[in-house]
N, C-alpha and C positions, 0 to 999 in steps of 0.2 A: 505355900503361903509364906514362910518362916523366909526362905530363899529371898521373895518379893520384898518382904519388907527389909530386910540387910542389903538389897540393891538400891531399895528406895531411901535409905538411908545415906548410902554413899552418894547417891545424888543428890541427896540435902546438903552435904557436908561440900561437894562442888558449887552447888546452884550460892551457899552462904560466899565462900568466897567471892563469884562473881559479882552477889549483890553488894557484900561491902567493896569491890574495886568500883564496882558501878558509882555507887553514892560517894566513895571517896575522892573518885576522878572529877563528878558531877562539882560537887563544891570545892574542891582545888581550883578548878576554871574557874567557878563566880569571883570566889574570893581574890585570884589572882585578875581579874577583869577590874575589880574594884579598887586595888591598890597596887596598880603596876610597880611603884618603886620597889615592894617588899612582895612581890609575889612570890616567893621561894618560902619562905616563912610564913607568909597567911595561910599560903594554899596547903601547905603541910600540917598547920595549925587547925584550920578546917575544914579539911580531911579525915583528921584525926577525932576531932568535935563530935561531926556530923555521925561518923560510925558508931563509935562510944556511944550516942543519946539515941541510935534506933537499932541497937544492937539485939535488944528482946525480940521485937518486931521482924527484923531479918532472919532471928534461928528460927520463930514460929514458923512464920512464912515461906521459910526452903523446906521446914522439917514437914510442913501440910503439901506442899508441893512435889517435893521429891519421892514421898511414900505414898500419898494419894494418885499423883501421876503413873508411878511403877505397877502400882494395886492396880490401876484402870488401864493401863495398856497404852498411854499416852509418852513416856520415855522409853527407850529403851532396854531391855533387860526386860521387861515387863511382861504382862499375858501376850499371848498367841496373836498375832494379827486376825481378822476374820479369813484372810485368804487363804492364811497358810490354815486357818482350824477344818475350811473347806476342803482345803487340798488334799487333809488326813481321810477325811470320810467320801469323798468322792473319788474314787483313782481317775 
């Protein structure tokens, strides 16, 4: 179990990344759609904003995701597939 959750950890610590590139990409677009002249500067502007203000929300969220998914067999690294825990008991 100890194993599981230090792998479901490290998949919280990826899954956060991708969440804040996700949301930082998401509002660099808007904000750049909204002010083409200065979109290099909005979009960096509210990029930065938007992560900053849901930053709690994102560690919660990879760290329930990345440990809970690992614990449950749902990521990789995780428990035993069904097939393979069949495969141990059935030759």
């Amino acid at each position: 179990m100890g194993r599981r959750f230090v792998i479901g950890v490290l998949w919280s610590v990826a899954i956060y990344f991708g969440a804040c590139l996700f949301v930082g990409v998401v509002a660099c677009i808007i904000a750049g759609a909204y002010d083409p002249a200065h979109a290099t500067v909005a979009g960096i502007r509210a990029g930065a904003l938007s992560v900053a203000s849901m930053r709690i929300y994102l560690i919660f969220c990879a760290l329930f995701v990345g440990t809970a998914g690992t614990m449950f067999g749902f990521l990789p690294d995780g428990r035993a597939s069904a097939r393979a825990a069949l495969s141990r008991h059935n030759p």
